[in-house]
LOBA-976382 format. One line per 4 residues: number of its first residue (from 1); their letters; for each residue x, y, z of N, C-alpha, C, O. Coordinates in nm, 3 decimals. Layout:
NUM> a> X/Y/Z/X/Y/Z/X/Y/Z/X/Y/Z ~ ...
END
This chain:
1> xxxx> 8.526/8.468/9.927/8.517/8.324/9.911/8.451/8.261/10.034/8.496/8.157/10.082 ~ 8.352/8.321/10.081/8.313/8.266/10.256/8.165/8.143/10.176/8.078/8.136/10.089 ~ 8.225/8.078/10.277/8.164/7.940/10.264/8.188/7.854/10.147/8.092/7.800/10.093 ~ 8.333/7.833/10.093/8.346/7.755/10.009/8.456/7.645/10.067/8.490/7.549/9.998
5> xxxx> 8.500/7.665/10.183/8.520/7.542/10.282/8.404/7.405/10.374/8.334/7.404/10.475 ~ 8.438/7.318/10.277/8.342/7.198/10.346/8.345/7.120/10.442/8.442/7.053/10.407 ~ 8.311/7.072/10.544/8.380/7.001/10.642/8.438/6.862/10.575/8.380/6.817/10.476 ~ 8.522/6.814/10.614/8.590/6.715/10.543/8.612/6.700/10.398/8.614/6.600/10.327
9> xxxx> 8.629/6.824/10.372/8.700/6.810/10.241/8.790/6.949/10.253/8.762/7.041/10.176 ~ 8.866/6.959/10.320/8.977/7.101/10.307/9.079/7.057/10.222/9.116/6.941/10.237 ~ 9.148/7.143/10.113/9.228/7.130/10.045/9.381/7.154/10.123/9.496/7.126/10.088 ~ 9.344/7.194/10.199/9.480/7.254/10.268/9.554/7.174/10.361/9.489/7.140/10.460
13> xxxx> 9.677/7.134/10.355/9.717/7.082/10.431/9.862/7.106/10.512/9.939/7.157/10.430 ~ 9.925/7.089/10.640/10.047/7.144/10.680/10.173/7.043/10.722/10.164/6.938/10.785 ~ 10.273/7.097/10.678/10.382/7.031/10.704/10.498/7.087/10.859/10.553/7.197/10.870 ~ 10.503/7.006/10.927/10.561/7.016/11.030/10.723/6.946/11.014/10.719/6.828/10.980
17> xxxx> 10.869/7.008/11.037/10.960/6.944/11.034/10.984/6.950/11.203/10.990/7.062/11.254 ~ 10.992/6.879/11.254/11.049/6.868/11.399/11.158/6.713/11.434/11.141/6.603/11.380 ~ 11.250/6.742/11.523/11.301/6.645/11.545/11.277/6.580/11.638/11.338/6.479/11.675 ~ 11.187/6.630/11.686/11.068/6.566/11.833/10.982/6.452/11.744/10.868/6.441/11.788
21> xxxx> 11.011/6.362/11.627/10.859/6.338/11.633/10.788/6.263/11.693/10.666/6.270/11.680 ~ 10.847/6.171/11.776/10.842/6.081/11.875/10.749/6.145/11.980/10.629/6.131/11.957 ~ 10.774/6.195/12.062/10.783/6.320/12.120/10.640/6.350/12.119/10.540/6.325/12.188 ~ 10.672/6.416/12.010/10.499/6.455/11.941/10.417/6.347/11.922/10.308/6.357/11.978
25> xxxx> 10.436/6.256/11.864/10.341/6.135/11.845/10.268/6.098/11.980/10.146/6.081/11.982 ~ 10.334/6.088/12.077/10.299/6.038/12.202/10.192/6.150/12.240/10.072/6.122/12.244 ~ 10.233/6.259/12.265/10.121/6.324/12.283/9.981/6.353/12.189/9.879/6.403/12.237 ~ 9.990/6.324/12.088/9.869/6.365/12.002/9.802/6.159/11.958/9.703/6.130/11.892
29> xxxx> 9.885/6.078/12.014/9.856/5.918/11.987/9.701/5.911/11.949/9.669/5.885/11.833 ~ 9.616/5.933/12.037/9.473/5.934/11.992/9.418/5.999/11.868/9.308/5.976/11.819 ~ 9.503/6.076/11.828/9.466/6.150/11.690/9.557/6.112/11.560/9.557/6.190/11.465 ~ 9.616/6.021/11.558/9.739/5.994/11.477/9.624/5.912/11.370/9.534/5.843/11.419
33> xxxx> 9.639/5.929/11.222/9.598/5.885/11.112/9.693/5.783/11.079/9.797/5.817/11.020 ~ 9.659/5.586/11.127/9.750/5.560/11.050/9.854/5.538/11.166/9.816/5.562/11.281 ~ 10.012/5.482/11.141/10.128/5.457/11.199/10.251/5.585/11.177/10.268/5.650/11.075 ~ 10.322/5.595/11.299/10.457/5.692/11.308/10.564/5.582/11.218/10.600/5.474/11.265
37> xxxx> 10.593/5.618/11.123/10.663/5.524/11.051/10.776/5.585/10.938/10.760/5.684/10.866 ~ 10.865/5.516/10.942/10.928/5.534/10.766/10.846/5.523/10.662/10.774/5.425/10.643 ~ 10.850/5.626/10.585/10.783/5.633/10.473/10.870/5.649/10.335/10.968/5.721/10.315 ~ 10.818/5.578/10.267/10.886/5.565/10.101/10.978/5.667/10.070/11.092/5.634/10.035
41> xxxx> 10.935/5.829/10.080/10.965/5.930/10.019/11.075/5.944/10.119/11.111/6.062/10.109 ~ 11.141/5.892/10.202/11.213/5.946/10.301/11.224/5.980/10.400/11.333/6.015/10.445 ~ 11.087/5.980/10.481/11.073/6.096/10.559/11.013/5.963/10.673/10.977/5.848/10.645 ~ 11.019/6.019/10.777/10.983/5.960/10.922/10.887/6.027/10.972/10.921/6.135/11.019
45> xxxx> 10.757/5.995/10.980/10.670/6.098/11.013/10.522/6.004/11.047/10.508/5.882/11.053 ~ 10.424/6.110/11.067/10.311/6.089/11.087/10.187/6.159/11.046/10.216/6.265/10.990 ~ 10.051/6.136/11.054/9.967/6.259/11.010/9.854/6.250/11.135/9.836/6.155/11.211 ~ 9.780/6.383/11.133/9.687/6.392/11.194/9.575/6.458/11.163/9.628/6.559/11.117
49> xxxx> 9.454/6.477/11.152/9.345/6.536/11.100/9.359/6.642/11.218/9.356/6.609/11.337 ~ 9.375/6.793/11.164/9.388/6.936/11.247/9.238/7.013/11.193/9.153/6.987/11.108 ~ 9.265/7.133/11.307/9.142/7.184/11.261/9.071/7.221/11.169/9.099/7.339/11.146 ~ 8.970/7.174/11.084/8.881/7.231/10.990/8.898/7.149/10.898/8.857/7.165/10.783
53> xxxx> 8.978/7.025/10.949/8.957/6.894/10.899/9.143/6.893/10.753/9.181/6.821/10.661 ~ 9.181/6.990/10.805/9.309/7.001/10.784/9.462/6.882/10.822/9.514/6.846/10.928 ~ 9.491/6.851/10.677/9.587/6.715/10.688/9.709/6.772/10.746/9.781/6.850/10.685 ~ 9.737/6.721/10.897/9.902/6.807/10.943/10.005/6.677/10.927/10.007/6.602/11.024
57> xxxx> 10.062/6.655/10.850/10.180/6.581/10.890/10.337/6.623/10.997/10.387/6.735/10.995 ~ 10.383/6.528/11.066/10.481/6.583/11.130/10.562/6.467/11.090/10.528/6.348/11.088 ~ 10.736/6.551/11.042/10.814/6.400/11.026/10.945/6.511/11.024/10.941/6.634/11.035 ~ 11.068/6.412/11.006/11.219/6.430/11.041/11.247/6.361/10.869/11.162/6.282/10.828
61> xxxx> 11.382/6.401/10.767/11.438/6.301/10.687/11.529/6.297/10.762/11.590/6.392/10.812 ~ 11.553/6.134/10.784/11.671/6.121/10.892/11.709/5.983/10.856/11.611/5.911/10.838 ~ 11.836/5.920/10.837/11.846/5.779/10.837/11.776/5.682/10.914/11.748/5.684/11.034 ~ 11.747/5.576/10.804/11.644/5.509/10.863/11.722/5.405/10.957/11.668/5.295/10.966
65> xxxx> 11.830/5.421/11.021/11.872/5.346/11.097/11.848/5.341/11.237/11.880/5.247/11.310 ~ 11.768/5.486/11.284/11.754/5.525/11.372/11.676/5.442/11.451/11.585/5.409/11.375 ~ 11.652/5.372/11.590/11.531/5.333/11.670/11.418/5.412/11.677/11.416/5.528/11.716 ~ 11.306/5.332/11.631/11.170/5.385/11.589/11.084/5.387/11.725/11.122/5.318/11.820
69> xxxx> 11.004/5.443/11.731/10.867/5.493/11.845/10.780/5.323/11.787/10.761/5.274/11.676 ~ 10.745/5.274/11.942/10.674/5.150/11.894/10.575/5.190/11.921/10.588/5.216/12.040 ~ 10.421/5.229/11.877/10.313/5.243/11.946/10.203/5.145/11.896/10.203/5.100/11.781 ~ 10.115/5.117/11.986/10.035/5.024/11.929/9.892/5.044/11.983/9.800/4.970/11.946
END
C-alpha cells in the first residue's frame, strides 16, 4: 500500500488518556487545534495535528467540576 497516504488527509488518528492534560497542553500550546476544554461527549481534552498530519487528541473523563487550564 506505499503511497496511498496523502499529506493532510490521514485517516488515522490517536487517542491519549492522561491525567496531565493541563500539563500537556502547556507544553504543546502552539500546536493545540482549537481550545483545552469540556467537551459534550464527556471528556476534557484537546487535539493536535501529529506527525503525517495525524489527529492526536489528549483528554481525562473527569467531573466537570474540576478548575480548568485558562489559556489564551
Amino acid at each position: 500500500m506505499k503511497g496511498w497516504l496523502q499529506a493532510g488527509r490521514n485517516p488515522f488518528g490517536l487517542y491519549l488518556y492522561r491525567e496531565d492534560v493541563d500539563g500537556i497542553a502547556i507544553q504543546f500550546a502552539a500546536e493545540i487545534i482549537g481550545t483545552v476544554s469540556d467537551k459534550p461527549w464527556g471528556m476534557y481534552e484537546f487535539a493536535l495535528n501529529g506527525p503525517d498530519d495525524t489527529l492526536v487528541r489528549v483528554g481525562l473523563a473527569e467531573p466537570l467540576t474540576r478548575p480548568r487550564l485558562q489559556m489564551r
